[in-house]
N, C-alpha and C positions, 0 to 999 in steps of 0.2 A: 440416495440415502436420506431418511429423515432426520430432522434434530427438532428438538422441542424448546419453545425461547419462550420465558415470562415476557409480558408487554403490556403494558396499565391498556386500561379500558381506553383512554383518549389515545393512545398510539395506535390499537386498535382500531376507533374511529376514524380517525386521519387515513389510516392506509384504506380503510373500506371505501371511504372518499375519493379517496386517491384512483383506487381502482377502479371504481364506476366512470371516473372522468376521462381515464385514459382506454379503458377496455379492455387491461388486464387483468390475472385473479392475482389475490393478496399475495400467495407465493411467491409469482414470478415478480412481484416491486421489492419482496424479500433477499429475493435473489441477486435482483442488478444492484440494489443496495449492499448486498457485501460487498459484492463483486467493483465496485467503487471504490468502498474503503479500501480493499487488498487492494489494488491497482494503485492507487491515494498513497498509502502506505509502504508501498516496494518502492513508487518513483521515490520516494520518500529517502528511503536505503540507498537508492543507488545515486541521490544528487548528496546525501551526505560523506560521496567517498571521493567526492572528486572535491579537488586541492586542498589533501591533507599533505600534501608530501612539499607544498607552494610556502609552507611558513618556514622549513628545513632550510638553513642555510645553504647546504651541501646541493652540487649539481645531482640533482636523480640518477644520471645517464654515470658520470666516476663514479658514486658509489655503488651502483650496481656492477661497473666493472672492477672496484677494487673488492668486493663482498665475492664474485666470482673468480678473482684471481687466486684468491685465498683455499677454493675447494678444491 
């Protein structure tokens, strides 16, 4: 799929740079460049979920079994 991105003329420049030195085309440094960010960005998600439940007084392990003794 294509997608069309504004990029100032010096961002431009940079990746053309960029590309001749490594001996990729601009696309594909477009590319692993997202693909960073989202990678960057989900570890991101998933280290923010671990020990929310750590500041809760309450044992995890009782209220999950008083939460299901209830159902």
């Amino acid at each position: 799929m294509r997608a069309l991105v504004d990029m100032s003329d010096a961002q431009i420049e940079a990746l053309d740079t960029l590309a001749k030195r490594v001996g990729q085309s601009r696309a594909a440094l477009i590319r692993a460049a997202i693909d960073d960010y989202l990678d960057r960005h989900h570890r991101e998600q998933v280290a923010d979920g671990f020990g929310l439940w750590g500041k809760r007084k309450v044992d995890g392990l009782a209220y999950q079994e008083k939460a299901r003794s209830e159902w």
